[in-house]
C-alpha positions as CSV (number, residue, x, y, z in Angstrom):
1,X,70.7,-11.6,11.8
2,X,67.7,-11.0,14.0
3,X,65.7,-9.3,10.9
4,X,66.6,-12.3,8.4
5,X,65.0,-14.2,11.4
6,X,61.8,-12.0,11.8
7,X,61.6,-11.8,7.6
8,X,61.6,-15.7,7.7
9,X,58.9,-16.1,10.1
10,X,56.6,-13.5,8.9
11,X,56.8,-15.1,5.2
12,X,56.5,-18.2,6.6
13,X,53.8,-18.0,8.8
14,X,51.7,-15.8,5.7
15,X,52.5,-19.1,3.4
16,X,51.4,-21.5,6.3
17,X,48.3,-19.3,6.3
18,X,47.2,-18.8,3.0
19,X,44.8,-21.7,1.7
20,X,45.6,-22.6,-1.9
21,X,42.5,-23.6,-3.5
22,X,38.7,-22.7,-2.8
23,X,37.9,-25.1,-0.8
24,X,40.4,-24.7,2.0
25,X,39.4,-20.6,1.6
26,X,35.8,-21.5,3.1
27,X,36.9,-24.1,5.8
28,X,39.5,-21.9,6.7
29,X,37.4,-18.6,6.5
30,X,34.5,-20.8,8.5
31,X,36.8,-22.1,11.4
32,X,37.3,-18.8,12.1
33,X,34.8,-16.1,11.2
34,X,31.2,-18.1,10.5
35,X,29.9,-16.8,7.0
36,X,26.0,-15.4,6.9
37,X,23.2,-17.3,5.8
38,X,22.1,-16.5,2.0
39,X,19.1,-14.6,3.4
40,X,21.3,-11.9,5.4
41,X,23.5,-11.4,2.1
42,X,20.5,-10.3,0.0
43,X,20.5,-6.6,-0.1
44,X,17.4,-6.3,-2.2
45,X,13.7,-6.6,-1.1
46,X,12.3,-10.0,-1.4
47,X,9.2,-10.1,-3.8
48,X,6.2,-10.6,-2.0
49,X,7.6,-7.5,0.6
50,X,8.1,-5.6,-2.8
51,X,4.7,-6.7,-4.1
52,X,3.2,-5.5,-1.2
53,X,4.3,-2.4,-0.8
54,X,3.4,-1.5,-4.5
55,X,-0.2,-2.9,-4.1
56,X,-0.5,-1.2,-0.9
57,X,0.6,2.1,-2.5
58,X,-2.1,1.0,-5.3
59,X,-5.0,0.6,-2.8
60,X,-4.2,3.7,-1.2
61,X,-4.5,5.8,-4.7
62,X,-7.8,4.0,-5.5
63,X,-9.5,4.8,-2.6
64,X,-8.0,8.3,-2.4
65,X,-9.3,8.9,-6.2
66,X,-12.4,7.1,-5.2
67,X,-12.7,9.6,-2.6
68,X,-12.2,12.9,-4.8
69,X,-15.1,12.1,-7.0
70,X,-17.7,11.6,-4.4
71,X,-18.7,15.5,-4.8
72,X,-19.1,14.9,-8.6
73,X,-22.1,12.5,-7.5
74,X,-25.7,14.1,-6.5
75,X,-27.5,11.7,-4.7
76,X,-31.1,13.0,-4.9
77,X,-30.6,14.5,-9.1
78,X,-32.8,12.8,-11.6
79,X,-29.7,11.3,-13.4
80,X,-28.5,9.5,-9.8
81,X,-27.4,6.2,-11.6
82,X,-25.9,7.9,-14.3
83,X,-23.6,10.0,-12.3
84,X,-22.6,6.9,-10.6
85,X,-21.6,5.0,-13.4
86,X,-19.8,7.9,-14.6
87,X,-18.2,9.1,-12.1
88,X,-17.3,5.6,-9.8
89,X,-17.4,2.4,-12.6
90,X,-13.0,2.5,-12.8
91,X,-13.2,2.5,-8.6
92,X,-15.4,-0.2,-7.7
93,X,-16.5,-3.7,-8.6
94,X,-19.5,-4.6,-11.0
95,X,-22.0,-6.0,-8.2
96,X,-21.4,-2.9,-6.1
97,X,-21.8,-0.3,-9.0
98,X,-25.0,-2.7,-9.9
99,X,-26.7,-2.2,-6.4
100,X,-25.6,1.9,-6.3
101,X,-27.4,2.4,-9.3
102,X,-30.3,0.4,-8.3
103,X,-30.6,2.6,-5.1
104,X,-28.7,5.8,-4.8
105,X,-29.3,6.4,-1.6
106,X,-27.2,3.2,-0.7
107,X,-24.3,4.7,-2.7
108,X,-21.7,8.1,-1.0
109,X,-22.0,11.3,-2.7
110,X,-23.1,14.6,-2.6
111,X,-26.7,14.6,-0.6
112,X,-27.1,18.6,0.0
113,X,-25.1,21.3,-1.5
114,X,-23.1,22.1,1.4
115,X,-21.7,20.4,2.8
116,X,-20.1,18.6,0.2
117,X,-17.3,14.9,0.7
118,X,-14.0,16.0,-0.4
119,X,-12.4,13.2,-0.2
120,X,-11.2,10.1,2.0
121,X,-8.4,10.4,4.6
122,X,-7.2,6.7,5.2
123,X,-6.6,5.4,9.1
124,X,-5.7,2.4,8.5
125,X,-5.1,0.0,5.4
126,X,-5.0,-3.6,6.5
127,X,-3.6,-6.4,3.9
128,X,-5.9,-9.4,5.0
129,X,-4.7,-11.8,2.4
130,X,-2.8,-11.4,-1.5
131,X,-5.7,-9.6,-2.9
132,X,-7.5,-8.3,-0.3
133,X,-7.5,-4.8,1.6
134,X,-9.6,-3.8,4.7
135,X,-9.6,0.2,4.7
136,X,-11.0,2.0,7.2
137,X,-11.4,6.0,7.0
138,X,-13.2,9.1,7.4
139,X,-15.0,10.6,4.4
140,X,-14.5,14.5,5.2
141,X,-16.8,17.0,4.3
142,X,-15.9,20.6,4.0
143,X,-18.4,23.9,3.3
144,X,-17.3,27.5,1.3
145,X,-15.6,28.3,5.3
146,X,-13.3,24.9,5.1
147,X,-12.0,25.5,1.3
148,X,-11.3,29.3,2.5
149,X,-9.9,28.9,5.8
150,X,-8.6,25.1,6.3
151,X,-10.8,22.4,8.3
152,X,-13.4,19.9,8.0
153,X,-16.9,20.4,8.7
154,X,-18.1,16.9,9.1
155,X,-15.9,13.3,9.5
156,X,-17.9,10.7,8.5
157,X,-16.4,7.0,9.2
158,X,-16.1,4.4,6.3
159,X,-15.0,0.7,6.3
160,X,-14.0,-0.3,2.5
161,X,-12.8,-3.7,0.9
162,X,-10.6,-3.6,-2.2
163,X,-10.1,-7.0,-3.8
164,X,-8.0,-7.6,-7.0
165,X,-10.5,-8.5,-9.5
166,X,-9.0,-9.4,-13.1
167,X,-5.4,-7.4,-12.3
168,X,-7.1,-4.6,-10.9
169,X,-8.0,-3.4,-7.1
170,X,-11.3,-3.1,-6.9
171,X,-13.7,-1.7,-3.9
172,X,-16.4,-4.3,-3.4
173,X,-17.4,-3.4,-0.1
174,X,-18.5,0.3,1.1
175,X,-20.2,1.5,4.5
176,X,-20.7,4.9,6.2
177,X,-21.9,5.8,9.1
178,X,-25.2,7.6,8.9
């Protein structure tokens, strides 16, 4: 008799329990547990984080390309403006190129034969709105010893802007320290 009993009020209280339609499933499931906000359920990046990571990883490879042509460039060769067309016209804006090939000696490159930029190392990469990137860096420069052993030879601090400029990031801003 006592497990007819128990049987009965375990069924029972299961029925009393169970909401029948959709409605009484969320004010029942609310009363008791509170459900998460929309936000905490999405288990995907939002766009503009996503966005910004892929432009971010975009600035970063145009100034780190940018960086491994500087050598290519002689500063002080007859054919100056040519080599910086050349070498830096898919890395930086129009206006910039413009005033490089005007006056090489505003422009990064090679200046002696040794020793000679490598490349950019990147400190930090600062998003300062939707298409603009402050970068800040250290062009290193490396002799026959460095490419042999390891090292640097000479840091010299930059300070870049990359803008987006028709779909593409750009550099439209370039200073070195002297």
């Amino acid at each position: 008799m006592k497990h007819i009993i128990l049987a009965f009020l375990l069924t029972f209280s299961l029925v009393a329990c169970t909401p029948s339609t959709p409605a009484q499933v969320t004010a029942s499931h609310t009363a008791t547990v509170p459900l998460p906000t929309r936000s905490i359920l999405t288990s995907t990046p939002q766009p503009a984080a996503a966005g910004s990571a892929a432009e971010e990883i975009e600035v970063r490879n145009l100034v780190e390309n940018f960086g491994k042509r500087l050598q290519d460039v002689s500063l002080l060769a007859p054919d100056a403006a040519q080599e910086i067309q050349a070498q830096f016209a898919e890395f930086v804006s129009p206006a910039l190129l413009d005033t490089w090939m005007k006056a090489a000696s505003k422009a990064p490159g090679r200046v002696v034969s040794s020793p000679w930029p490598d490349r950019i190392e990147i400190t930090t990469l600062l998003r300062e709105s939707s298409d603009r990137y402050e970068i800040t860096g250290s062009v290193v420069e490396i002799t026959s010893l460095e490419v042999a052993s390891g090292g640097t030879a000479v840091r010299i601090p930059v300070r870049m802007v990359a803008q987006k400029v028709a779909d593409r990031w750009l550099i439209t801003e370039y200073t070195q320290e002297q």
